[in-house]
Every structure is written in structure tokens, then in C-alpha cells.
C-alpha positions as CSV (number, residue, x, y, z in Angstrom):
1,X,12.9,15.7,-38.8
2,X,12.1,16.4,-42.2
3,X,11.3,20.2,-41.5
4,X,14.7,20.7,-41.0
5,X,15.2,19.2,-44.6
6,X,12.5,21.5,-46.1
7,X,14.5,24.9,-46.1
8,X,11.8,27.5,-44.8
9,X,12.3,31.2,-45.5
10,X,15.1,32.6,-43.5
11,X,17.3,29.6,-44.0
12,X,19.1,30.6,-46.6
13,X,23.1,29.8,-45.0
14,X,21.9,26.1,-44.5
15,X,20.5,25.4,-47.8
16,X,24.1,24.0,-48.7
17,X,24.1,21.7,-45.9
18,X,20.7,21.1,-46.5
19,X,21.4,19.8,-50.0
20,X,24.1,17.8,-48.7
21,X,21.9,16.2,-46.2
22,X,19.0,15.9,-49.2
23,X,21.8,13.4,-50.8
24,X,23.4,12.0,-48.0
25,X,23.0,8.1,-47.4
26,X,21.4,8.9,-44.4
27,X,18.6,11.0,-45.9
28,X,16.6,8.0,-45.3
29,X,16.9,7.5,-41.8
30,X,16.3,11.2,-41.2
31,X,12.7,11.9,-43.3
32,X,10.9,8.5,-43.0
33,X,7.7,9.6,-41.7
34,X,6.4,6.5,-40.2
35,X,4.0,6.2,-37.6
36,X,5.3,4.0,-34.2
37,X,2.8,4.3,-31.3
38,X,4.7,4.9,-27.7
39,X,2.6,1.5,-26.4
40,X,4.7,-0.8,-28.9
41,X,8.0,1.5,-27.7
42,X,6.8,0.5,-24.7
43,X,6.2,-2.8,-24.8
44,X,9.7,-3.5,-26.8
45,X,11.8,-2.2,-23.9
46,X,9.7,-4.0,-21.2
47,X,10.5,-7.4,-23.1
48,X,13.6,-6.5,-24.8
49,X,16.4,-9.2,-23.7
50,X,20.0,-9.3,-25.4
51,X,21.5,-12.5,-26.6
52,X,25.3,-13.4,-28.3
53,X,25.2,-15.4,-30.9
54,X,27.9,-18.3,-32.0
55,X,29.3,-16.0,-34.7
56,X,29.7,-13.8,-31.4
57,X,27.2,-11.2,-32.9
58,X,24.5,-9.8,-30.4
59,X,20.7,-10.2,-30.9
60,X,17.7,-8.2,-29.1
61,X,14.8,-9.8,-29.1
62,X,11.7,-8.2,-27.4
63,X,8.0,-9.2,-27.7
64,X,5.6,-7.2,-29.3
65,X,1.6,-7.7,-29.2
66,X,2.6,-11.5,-28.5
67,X,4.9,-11.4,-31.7
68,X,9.0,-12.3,-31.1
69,X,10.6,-9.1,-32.4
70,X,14.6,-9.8,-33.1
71,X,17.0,-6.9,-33.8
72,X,20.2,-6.9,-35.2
73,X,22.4,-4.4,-36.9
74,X,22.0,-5.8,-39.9
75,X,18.0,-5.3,-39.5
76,X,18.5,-1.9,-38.3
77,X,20.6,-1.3,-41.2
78,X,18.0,-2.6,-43.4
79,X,15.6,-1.0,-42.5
80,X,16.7,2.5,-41.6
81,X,18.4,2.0,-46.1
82,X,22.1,3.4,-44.6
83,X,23.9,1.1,-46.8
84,X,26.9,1.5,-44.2
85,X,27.5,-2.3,-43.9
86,X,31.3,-1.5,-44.8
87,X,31.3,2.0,-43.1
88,X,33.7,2.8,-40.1
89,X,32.9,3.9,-36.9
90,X,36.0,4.7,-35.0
91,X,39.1,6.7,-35.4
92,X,42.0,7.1,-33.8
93,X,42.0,10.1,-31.3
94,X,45.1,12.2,-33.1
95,X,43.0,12.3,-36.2
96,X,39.5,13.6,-34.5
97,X,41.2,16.5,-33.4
98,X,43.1,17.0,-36.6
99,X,39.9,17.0,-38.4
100,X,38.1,19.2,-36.3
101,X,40.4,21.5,-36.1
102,X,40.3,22.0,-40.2
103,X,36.7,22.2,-39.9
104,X,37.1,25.1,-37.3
105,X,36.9,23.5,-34.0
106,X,39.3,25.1,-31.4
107,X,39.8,23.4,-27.8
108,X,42.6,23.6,-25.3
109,X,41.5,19.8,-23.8
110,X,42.3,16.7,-24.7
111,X,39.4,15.4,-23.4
112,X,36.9,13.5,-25.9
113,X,33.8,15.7,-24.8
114,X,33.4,18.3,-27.3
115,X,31.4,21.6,-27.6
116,X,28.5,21.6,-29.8
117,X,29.0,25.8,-29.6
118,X,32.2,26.4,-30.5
119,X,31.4,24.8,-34.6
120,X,30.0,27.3,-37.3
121,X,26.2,27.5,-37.4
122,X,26.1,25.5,-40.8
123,X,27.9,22.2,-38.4
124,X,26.2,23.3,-35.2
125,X,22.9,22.1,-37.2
126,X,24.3,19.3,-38.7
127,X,25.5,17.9,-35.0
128,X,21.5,19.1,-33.8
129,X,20.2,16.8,-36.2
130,X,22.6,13.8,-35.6
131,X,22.1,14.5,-32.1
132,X,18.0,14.4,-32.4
133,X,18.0,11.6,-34.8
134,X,20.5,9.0,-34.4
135,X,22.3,9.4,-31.7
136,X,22.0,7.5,-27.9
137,X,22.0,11.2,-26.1
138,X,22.8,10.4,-22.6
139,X,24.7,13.7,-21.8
140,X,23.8,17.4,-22.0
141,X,22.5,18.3,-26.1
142,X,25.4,21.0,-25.5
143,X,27.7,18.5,-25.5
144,X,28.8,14.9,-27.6
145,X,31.1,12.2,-27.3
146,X,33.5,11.0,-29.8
147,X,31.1,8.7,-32.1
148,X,29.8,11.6,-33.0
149,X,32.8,13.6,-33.6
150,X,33.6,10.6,-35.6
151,X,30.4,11.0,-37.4
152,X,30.4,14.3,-38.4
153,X,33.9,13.8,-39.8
154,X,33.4,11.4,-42.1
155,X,30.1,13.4,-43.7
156,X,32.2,16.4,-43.7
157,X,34.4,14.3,-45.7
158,X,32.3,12.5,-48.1
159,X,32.8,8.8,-46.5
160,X,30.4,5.9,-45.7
161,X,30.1,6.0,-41.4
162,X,28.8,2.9,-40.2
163,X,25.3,4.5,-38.2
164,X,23.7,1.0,-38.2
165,X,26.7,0.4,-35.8
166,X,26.6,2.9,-33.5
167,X,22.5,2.9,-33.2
168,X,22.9,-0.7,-32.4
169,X,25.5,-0.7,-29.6
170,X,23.3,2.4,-28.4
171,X,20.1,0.4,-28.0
172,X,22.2,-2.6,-26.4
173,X,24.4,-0.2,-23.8
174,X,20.3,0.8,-22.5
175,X,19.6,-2.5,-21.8
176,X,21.5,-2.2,-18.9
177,X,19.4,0.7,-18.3
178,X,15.9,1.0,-15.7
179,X,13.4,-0.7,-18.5
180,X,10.9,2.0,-20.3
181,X,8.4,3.5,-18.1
182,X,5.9,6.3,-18.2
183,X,8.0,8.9,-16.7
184,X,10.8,8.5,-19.7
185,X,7.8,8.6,-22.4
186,X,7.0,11.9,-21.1
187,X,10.8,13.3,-20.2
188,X,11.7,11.6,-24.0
189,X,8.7,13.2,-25.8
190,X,9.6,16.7,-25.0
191,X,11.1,18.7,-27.8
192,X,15.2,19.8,-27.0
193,X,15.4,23.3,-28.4
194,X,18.8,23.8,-29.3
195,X,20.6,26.9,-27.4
196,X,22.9,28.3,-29.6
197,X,21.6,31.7,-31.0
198,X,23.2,31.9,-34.5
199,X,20.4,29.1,-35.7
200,X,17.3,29.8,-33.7
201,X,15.2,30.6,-36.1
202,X,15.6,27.7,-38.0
203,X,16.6,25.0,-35.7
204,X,13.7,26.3,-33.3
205,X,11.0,26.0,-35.7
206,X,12.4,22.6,-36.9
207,X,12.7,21.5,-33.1
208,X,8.9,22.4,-33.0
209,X,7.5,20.6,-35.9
210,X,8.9,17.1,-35.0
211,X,7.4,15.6,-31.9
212,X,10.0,12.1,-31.6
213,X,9.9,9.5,-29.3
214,X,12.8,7.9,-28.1
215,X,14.3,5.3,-25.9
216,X,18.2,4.2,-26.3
217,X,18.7,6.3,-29.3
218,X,16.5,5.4,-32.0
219,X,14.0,8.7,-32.4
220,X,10.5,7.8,-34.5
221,X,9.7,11.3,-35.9
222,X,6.5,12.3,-37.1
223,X,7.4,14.6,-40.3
224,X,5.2,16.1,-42.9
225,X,7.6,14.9,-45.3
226,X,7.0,11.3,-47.4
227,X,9.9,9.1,-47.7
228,X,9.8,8.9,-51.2
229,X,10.7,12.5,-51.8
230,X,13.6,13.3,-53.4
231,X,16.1,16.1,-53.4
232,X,14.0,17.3,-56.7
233,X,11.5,18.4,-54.8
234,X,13.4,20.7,-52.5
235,X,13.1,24.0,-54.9
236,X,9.3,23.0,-54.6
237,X,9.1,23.8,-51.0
238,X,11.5,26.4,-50.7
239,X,9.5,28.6,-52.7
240,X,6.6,28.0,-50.4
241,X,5.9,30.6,-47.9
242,X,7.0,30.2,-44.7
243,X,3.9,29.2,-43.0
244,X,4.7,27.5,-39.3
245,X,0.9,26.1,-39.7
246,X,2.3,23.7,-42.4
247,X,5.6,22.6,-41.0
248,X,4.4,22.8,-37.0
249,X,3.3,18.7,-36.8
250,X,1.2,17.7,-33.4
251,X,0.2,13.8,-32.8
252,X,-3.4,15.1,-32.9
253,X,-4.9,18.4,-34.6
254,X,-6.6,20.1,-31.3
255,X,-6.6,20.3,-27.8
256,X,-9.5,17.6,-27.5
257,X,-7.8,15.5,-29.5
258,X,-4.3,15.8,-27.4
259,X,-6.4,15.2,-24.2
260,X,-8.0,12.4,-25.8
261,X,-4.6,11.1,-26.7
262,X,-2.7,12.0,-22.8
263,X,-6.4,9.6,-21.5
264,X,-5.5,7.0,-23.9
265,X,-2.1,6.8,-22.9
266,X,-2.9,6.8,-19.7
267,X,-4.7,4.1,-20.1
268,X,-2.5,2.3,-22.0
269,X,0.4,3.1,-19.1
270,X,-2.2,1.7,-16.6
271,X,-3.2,-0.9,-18.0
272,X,0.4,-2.2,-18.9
273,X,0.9,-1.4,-15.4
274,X,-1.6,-4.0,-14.2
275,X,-0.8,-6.4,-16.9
276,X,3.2,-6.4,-15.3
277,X,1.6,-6.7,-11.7
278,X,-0.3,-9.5,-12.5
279,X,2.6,-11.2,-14.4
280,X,4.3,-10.7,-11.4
281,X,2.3,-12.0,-9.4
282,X,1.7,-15.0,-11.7
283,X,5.6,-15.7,-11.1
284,X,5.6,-15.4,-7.8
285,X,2.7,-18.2,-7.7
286,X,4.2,-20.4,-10.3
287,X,7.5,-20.1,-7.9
288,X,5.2,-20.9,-4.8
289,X,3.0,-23.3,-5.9
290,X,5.9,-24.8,-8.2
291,X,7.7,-25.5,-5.1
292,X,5.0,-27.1,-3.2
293,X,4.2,-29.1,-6.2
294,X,7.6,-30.4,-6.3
295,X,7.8,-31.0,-2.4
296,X,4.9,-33.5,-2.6
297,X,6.4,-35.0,-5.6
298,X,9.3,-36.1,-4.0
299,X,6.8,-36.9,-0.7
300,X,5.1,-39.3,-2.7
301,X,8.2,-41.0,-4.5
302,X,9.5,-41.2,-0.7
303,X,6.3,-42.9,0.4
304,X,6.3,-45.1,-2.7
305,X,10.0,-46.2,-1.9
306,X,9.0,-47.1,1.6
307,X,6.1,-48.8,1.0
308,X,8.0,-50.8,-1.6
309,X,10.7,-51.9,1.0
310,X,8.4,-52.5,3.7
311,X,6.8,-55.0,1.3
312,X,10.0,-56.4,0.2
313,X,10.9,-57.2,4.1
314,X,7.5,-58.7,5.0
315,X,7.7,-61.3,2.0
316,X,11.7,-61.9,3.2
317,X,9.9,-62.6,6.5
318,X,7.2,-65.0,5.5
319,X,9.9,-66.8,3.6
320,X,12.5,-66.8,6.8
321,X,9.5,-68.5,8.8
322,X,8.4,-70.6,6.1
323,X,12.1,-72.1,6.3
324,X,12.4,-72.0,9.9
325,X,9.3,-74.2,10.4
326,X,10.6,-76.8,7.7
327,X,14.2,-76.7,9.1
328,X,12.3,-77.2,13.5
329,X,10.6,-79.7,11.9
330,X,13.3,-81.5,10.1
331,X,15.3,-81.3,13.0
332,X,12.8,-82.7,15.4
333,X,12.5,-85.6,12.8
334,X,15.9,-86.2,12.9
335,X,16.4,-86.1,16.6
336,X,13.2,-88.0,17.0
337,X,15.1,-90.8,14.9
338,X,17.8,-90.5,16.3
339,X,16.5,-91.7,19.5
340,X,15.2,-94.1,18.3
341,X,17.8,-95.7,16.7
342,X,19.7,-94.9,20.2
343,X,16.9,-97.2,21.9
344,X,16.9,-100.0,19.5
345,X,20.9,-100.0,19.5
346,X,20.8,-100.2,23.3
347,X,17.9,-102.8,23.0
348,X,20.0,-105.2,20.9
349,X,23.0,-104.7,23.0
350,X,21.2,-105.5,25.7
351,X,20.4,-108.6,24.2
352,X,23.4,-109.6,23.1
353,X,24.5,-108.9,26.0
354,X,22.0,-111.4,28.0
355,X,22.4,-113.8,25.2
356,X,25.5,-114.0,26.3
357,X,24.9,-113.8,29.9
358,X,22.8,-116.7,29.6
359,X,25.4,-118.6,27.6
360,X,27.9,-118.0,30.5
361,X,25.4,-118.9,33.4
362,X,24.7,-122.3,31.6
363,X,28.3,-123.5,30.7
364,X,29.0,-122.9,34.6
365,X,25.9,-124.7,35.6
366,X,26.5,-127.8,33.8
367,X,30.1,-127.6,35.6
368,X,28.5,-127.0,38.8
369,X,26.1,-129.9,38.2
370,X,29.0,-131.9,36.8
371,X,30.7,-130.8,40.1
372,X,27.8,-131.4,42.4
373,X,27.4,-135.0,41.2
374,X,31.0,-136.0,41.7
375,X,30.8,-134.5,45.2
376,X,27.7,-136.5,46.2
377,X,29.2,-139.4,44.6
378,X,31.7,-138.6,47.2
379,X,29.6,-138.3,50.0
380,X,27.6,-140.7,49.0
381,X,30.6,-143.3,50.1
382,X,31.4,-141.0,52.9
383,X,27.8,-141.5,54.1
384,X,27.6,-145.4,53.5
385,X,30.8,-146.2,55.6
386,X,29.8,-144.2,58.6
387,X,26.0,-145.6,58.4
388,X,28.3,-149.4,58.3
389,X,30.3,-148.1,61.2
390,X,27.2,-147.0,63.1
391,X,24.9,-150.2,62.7
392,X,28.4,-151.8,63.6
């Protein structure tokens, strides 16, 4: 972008803006000439992940050549030197028109989708280079939204606009967005010419010395213009001929080396290709082979707990039997003795009983005998006198 900042010949109605730009706050952000390879692009948005913090501010952290890569405003504001930390970035709707109808903007709508073609030249290349450099395009280049508008009001007007802010947000709204693939390097990589007439000869030759790449927003530009340059230096280069060889920049000098370049990055795209695939596929065995794993975990605890209650019972039943052996035999002990004492209680009754039999029988003998005797006596005399009467 720094072409546009270099004021070749037949620029001479921009060299005001140009100044402007040359000491804006956000001459930074449009000239740094640093060089950012589409792989690491690549690899940002294919790992980027968003993340709200407890202060309620929003993180992105992506992985980059196996390095954890956190973005922030803050670090975008840091980096990109805008110095906008207390910088606004809305406005209330009445005061957007109002202000772009002093600066010469004339619409019937109400609608807050404005016309990049109906501004002056000198604004119509201020919104271009907004629009290329620091802006999250996702409608026609014709065409911007009201950050913008918002934007180019408070440059017009000499105050701080907070473009760390709207970057940001930019880059978070595309995470929503399909993740960066080969066919957006190649639709993002190709130069926008502007289409409005009055500025084609500047804007045109600018458009075709910065090659940028961009996802979400942020545009890496590849200038012929250091960072450290000052606004001292413009009359330096705008008494330089106008020479498209110097300000026309391509990634590589010739057409072997852009081939050689489109191979490598084919390359690169392939093999990132195959690297996802077999990350994939590495998940999809992890969840597999993780499930199986987990199934025969819980198999074995299972087996484990069964085995352990199987034990338990056979060691209840050895000591069940162990009992009821003791208790049978106890029991036929006491029945055994029982009988026993049964036999010898019958035994002595028994004799008791003929001891006292035999007490009876001979208390009635003697009387018998006792009875016996007196009766023979008796007879005895009976006998006597009859035998007298007989021999008689």
C-alpha cells in the first residue's frame, strides 16, 4: 500500500490527502512492509479458535508452526502502532449522514450502505485504501457499511477512530466463517482495481504494485516502501520519475520464479491438505479405539467385581457348613444324651418301682404265712377230732 503513499507523476489532486495520510496515526498500519507467507495465514485460520475471557474480553488463539499464537485487540493495536486505545468506533446514525453530507455525500436512502462513487475523487481514494487495508470487505468494493462511514468521518475530522476495534471484531465475525482454504488464497490474492474513472490512473497503478493477502480483514501488503520512512521523504519520491518498473512489486521477479512460487504453494496446500486428513483420521481412531479401550475397562472392572463376590459367597459357604456340621453334631450329642439319661431315669424307676414291689409282696406273704399257720392250727384240731371220731 505504500505506492499509494508515494505520489507518482500524475497525482497531483491527491498529494493533499496524501500528506494527510503521510501523518495520520494510521500511516503505520498502511506502509509496514513486512513479509507474512500465505502458509502461516493459512495455518492461523485452520487452528484459530475464539475464547471470552473473565474480564468478558475475547481472545483468538491459533497455532502456528506448533507455537500457541493469541490475539487480542490490544496486540493488534500494538502491533499495527494505531495508538487508538481511546478512539471511538460508533456513531449515532443522525450524525453519519450529517457528516457526509458536509463532506459532499448526497443519498435519498436511509439505508446504512453507502456509495463509494458518489464521494469526490480525493475521498473516493481515501475509502479505496481503507477498504484494501483495514477493512473486513465482505460486500461489493463499490460499496461499505457504516464502520467505515464512521471511519472516514472521524479522519476527515481530525479524531482518534478506534481501527484496532474494528479489525478485531472483523477477524472474530470470520470465525464463524468456512476456515481458510486454497480457493480463498487465490480469490483473496487477486488485486481489486477500483472502478471509478476520475482516479484510474493513480489508484490503478497503486492497485497493481501491492499484491496483499487477506483473510477476515487484516491485508499483509508487500510495499517498496520501509516502515521507517517518514513524511520527509515524500518530496524525495515525488520528484522521481514515474517509473511503474519501480513501484509495480511481484512476490517473485520473473515468470520462473512465480511458477516456482504457484509449485511451492501447491505443495504447501497439499501437503497441509494431507496433514488435516491424517489428523482427521487420527481423531476418528482416538474416538474408535478410545471407545473400545474404555469398553474393556469397564469389562474388566465388571469381571473383577464378580469374581470378588463369587469369592466372598464361597468363603460365606465354607463357613455356613463349617457351622452346620458343629451345630448336627452338637445336636446329635445332645439327643444322644438325652436318651440316655431317658434310659437311666426309666431304669431307676423301674427299680424303685420293684423295690417297692418286692416290699409289698413280702409284707403280704408274712400275713399270708401268719394266716396260713393260724388256719392249719385250725385244721389241725379239725383233723384230730374227726381221726378220734373215726378210730371211735
Amino acid at each position: 500500500m505504500a505506492a499509494y503513499l508515494q505520489k507518482p507523476e500524475g497525482s497531483e489532486e491527491f498529494h493533499q490527502i496524501v500528506y494527510f495520510l503521510n501523518t495520520s496515526h494510521i500511516r503505520y498500519a498502511l506502509t509496514e512492509n513486512l513479509t507474512i507467507y500465505v502458509s502461516l495465514i493459512q495455518q492461523f485460520w485452520q487452528t484459530a479458535t475464539t475464547r471470552t475471557l473473565d474480564n468478558r474480553e475475547i481472545e483468538i488463539t491459533a497455532t502456528i508452526d506448533r507455537k500457541v499464537r493469541v490475539v487480542t485487540e490490544a496486540s493488534v493495536r500494538r502491533h499495527l502502532k494505531l495508538e487508538d486505545s481511546n478512539g471511538i468506533s460508533i456513531l449515532p446514525t443522525t450524525e453519519i449522514f450529517d457528516q457526509l453530507a458536509l463532506m459532499g455525500y448526497v443519498s435519498n436512502s436511509d439505508k446504512l450502505t453507502f456509495q463509494k462513487g458518489q464521494f469526490s475523487p480525493q475521498y473516493r481514494f481515501l475509502i479505496h485504501i481503507i477498504l484494501h487495508c483495514l477493512s473486513s470487505k465482505k460486500t461489493a468494493w463499490e460499496h461499505f457499511s457504516s464502520n467505515i462511514a464512521t471511519a472516514l468521518i472521524y479522519l476527515a475530522t481530525n479524531r482518534t477512530f478506534n481501527f484496532s476495534n474494528m479489525i478485531f471484531d472483523g477477524m472474530v465475525k470470520n470465525m464463524d466463517r468456512p476456515k481458510f482454504s486454497r480457493s480463498s488464497i487465490r480469490q483473496e490474492t487477486k488485486v481489486h482495481q477500483p472502478s471509478s474513472p476520475t482516479y484510474t490512473h493513480v489508484a490503478d497503478e497503486a492497485a497493481s504494485t501491492g499484491v496483499d493477502v487477506r483473510h477476515g480483514g487484516v491485508a499483509t501488503n508487500v510495499t517498496s516502501l520501509n516502515a521507517g520512512q517518514g513524511s520527509g521523504n515524500i518530496d524525495k519520491t515525488s520528484s522521481m520519475p514515474h517509473d511503474s518498473s519501480l513501484l509495480r512489486v511481484n512476490i517473485l521477479g520473473s515468470n520462473e520464479g512465480r511458477m516456482k512460487h504457484n509449485e511451492l504453494m501447491n505443495l504447501v496446500t497439499t501437503l497441509s491438505d494431507i496433514v488435516l486428513a491424517l489428523e482427521t483420521d487420527l481423531k476418528q481412531t482416538k474416538k474408535v479405539y478410545g471407545a473400545a479401550y474404555t469398553k474393556l475397562i469397564m469389562k474388566v472392572k465388571k469381571l473383577k467385581n464378580i469374581l470378588k463376590t463369587s469369592q466372598a459367597r464361597r468363603k460365606a459357604k465354607r463357613k455356613d457348613k463349617g457351622k452346620c456340621i458343629m451345630e448336627e453334631s452338637e445336636s446329635a450329642m445332645t439327643k444322644t444324651k438325652r436318651q440316655q439319661n431317658k434310659k437311666d431315669l426309666v431304669i431307676r424307676q423301674l427299680c424303685d418301682y420293684k423295690r417297692s414291689l418286692i416290699k409289698k409282696r413280702g409284707k403280704g406273704l408274712l400275713e399270708f404265712m401268719k394266716q396260713l399257720k393260724l388256719l392249719l392250727r385250725k385244721n389241725g384240731k379239725i383233723l384230730e377230732q374227726e381221726l378220734k371220731l373215726m378210730k371211735s
